[in-house]
C-alpha positions in Angstrom: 125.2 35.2 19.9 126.1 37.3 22.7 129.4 35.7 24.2 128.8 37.5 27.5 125.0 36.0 27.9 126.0 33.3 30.1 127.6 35.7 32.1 126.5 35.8 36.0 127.8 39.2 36.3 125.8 40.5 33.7 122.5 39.7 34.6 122.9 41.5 37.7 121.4 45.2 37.5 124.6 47.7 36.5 123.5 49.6 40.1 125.1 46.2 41.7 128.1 45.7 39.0 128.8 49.3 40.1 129.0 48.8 43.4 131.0 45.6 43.5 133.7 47.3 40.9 133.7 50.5 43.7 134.0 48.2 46.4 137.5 46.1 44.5 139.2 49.5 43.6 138.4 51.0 46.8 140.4 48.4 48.5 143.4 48.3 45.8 146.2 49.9 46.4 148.9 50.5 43.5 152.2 51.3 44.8 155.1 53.1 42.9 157.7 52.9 45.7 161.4 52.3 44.7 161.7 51.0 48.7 159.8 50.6 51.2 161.0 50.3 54.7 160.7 46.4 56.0 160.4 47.4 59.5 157.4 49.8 59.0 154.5 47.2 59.5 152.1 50.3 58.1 153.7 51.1 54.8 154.8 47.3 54.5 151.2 47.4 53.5 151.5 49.6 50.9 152.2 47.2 48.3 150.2 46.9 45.5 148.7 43.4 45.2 149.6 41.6 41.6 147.5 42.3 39.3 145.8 44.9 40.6 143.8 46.0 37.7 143.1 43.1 35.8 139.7 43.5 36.1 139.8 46.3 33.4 141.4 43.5 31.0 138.6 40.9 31.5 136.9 42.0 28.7 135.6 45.2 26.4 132.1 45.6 28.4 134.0 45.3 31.5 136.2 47.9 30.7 133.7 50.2 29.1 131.3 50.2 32.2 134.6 51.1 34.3 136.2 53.4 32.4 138.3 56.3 34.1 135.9 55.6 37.0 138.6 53.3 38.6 140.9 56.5 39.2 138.6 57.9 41.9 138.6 55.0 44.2 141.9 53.5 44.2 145.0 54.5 46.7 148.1 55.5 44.9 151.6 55.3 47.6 154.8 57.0 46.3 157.5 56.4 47.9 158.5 59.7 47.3 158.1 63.1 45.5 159.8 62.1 42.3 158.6 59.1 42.1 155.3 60.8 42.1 155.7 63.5 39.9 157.5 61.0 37.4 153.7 58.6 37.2 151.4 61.5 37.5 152.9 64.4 35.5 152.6 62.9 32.4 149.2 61.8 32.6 146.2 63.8 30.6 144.9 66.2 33.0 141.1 64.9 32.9 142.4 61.9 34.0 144.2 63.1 36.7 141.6 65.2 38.1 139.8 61.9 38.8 142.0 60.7 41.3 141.2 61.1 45.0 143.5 59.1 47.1 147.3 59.3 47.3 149.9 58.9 49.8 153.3 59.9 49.5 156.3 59.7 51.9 157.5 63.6 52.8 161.0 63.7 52.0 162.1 66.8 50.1 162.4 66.4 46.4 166.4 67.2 46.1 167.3 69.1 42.4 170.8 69.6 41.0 170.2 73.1 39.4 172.8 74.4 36.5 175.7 74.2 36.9 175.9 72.3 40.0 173.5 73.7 42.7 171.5 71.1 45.4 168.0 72.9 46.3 165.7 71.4 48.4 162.0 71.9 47.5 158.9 70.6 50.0 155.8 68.9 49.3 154.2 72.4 48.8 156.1 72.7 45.5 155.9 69.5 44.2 152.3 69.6 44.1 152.2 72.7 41.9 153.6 70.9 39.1 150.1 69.1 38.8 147.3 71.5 38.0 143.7 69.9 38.1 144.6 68.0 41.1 141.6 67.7 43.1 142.4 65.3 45.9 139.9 63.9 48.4 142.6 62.9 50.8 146.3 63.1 51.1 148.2 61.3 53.4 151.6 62.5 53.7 154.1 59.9 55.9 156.6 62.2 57.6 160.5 61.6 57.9 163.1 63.6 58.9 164.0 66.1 61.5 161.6 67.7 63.7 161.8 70.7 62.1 161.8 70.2 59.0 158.3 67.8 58.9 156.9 70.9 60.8 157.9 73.7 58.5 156.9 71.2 55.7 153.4 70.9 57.3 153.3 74.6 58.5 153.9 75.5 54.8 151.1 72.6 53.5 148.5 74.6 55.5 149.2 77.9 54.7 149.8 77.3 51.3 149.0 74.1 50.1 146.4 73.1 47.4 144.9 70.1 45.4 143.6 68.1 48.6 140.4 68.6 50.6 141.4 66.4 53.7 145.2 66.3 54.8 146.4 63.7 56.9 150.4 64.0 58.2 151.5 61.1 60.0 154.4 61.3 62.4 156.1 58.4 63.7 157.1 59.9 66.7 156.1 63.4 68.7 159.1 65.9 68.3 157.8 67.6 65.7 155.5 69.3 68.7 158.2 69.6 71.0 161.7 70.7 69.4 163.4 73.6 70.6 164.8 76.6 68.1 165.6 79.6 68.3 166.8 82.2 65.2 169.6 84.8 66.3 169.0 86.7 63.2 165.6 87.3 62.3 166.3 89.0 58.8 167.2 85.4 57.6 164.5 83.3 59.3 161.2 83.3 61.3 162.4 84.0 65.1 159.7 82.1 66.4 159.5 78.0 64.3 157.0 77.1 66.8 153.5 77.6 67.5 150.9 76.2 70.2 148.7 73.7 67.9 146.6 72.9 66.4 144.7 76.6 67.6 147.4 78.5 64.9 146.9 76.2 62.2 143.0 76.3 62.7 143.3 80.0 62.6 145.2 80.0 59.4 142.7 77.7 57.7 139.8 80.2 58.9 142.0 83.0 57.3 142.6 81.1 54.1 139.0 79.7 53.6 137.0 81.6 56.2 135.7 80.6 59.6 131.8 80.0 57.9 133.3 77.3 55.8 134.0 75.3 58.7 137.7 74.6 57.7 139.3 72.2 61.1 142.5 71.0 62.0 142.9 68.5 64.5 145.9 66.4 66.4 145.6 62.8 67.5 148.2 61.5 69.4 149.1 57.5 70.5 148.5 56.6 74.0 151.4 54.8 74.1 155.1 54.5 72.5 156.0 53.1 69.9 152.3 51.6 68.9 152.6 51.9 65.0 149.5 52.7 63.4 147.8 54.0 66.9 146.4 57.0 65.2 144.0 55.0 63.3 141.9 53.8 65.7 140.0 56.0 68.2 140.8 53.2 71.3 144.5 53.7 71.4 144.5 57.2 70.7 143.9 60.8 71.8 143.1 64.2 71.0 145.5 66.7 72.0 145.8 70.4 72.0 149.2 72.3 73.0 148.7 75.3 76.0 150.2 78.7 75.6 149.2 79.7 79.0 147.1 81.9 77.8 150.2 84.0 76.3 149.7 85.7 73.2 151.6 84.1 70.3 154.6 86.3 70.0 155.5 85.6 73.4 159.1 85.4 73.2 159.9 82.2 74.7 157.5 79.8 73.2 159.4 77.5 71.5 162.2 78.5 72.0 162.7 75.5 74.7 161.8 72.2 74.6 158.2 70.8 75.4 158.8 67.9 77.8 155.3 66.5 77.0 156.2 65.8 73.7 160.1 65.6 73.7 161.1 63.8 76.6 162.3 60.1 76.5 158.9 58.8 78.0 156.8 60.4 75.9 158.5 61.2 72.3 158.1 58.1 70.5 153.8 58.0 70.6 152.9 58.5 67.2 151.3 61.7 65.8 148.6 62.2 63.1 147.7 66.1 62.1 144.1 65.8 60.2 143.6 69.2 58.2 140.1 70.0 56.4 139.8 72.2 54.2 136.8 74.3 54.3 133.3 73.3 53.8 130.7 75.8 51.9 132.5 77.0 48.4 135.7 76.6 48.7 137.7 75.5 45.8 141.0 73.5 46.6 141.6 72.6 43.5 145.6 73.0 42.4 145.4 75.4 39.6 147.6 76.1 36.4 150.0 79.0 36.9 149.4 79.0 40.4 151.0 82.1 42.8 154.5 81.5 43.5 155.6 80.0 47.1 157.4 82.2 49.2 160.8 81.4 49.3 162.0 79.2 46.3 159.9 77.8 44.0 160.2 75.5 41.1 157.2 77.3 38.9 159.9 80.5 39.7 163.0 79.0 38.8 161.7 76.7 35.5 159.1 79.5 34.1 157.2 77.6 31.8 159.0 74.1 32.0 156.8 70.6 32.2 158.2 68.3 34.7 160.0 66.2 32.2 162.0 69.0 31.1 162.6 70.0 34.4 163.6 66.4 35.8 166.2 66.3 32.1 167.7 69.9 32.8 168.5 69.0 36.8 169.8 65.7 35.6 172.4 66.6 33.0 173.3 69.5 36.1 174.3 66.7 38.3 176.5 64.8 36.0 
């Protein structure tokens, strides 16, 4: 006899079982963080409620109508980049093709190289070391200095891969309004700032073309220090940055601070940078062997190296 027969679950049509097992995993979160900030109300959030998954261990028919299908509707938080590539690298690349939701908190990931060198790699990178990826969105929680959560977005736009939505989240505005300035432009980009989002729209047009309906967009807190603001359409705002009308290389944007985002009234409301990848055809999909970042880049430096062996070479460096 048919130990399940009693089952209420099971003589519900599958259509409806699917739907209630979409609906659990769509509202788990599983959390790989080694520490997440106590004061942060938003990430405090991020934890991953016991026993997550224990639907998948209820029984064999359970499981079986599941299967892998899990992996598309769940949220995956990593505290950072390691931590990430440590949990997904390893994984069988069909499986992590499946997966659609991660966020992952934008420090650099920080190798010792032989014998004893400290290189800093962005986001950018650390995503190239996990071909198939095919990400539905991305959230990325920024930290750090103003400049470098810009130049680590600026390079996730121009060259980023593996996600179709982006979402950066900035707990304050200076990322928008920092002054710099490069004396020597043979070893850096004179100009670190751009009015936005009009340069980054223009780059996703370039990369994905302006008929695939690619958009960037910046929402901005209507007030200080409201955590989460972004979210919700009644406490925030759209906002654009004004060049006057100047063309881009006009030589002294950016070069001084922007009081609307940068002054002490105005720098702590919250910023959230929403980047869609084009529409019709385009394939964002992170690919094996990949092009080679400009700059460094760990595919460049480890040719032919899994993470594992990667993480094992930079750790016997550092000791």
């Amino acid at each position: 006899m048919d130990s399940q027969y009693h089952s209420t679950l099971f003589h519900i049509p599958f259509e409806v079982r699917d739907a209630i097992y979409s609906s659990l995993f769509s509202s788990t979160i599983l959390s790989f963080a080694t520490s997440v900030p106590t004061d942060d109300a938003r990430l405090n959030k991020l934890q991953a409620p016991l026993h997550a998954t224990a639907l998948l261990r209820t029984c064999r028919r359970v499981n079986a109508e599941i299967s892998k299908s899990w992996l598309s509707h769940v949220l995956f938080y990593f505290d950072d980049p390691m931590s990430l590539l440590d949990k997904l690298s390893p994984i069988p690349l069909e499986e992590l093709s499946l997966i659609r939701y991660i966020s992952v908190r934008g420090d650099p990931l920080l190798l010792t190289y032989p014998p004893k060198i400290q290189v800093h790699h962005n986001l950018v990178g650390v995503l190239k070391l996990l071909p198939r990826l095919q990400l539905r969105q991305l959230t990325v929680l920024g930290s750090g200095s103003d400049k470098f959560q810009y130049r680590m977005l600026d390079e996730m736009i121009k060259h980023g891969n593996g996600w179709q939505e982006l979402r950066f989240i900035s707990h304050d505005s200076g990322m928008l309004g920092y002054a710099y300035y490069c004396l020597d432009p043979t070893l850096c980009d004179r100009y670190q700032r751009r009015p936005q989002p009009e340069h980054w729209q223009r780059v996703m047009e370039e990369r994905d073309g302006v008929h695939s309906y690619p958009s960037v967009s910046i929402y901005r807190g209507k007030r200080a220090g409201h955590r989460g603001a972004v979210f919700k359409p009644e406490t925030r705002e759209v906002m654009a940055q004004s060049h006057n009308g100047a063309p881009f290389s006009v030589d002294d944007y950016g070069t001084a601070e922007d009081p609307v985002f940068i002054s002490k009234s105005e720098r702590g409301k919250e910023l959230m940078v929403a980047v869609r990848r084009g529409q019709r055809g385009v394939d964002y999909e992170e690919k094996t062997n990949s092009p080679f970042l400009p700059g460094r880049d760990i595919q460049r430096d480890f040719p032919g190296k899994t993470w594992v062996e990667i993480r094992a070479a930079c750790t016997k460096a550092a000791y």
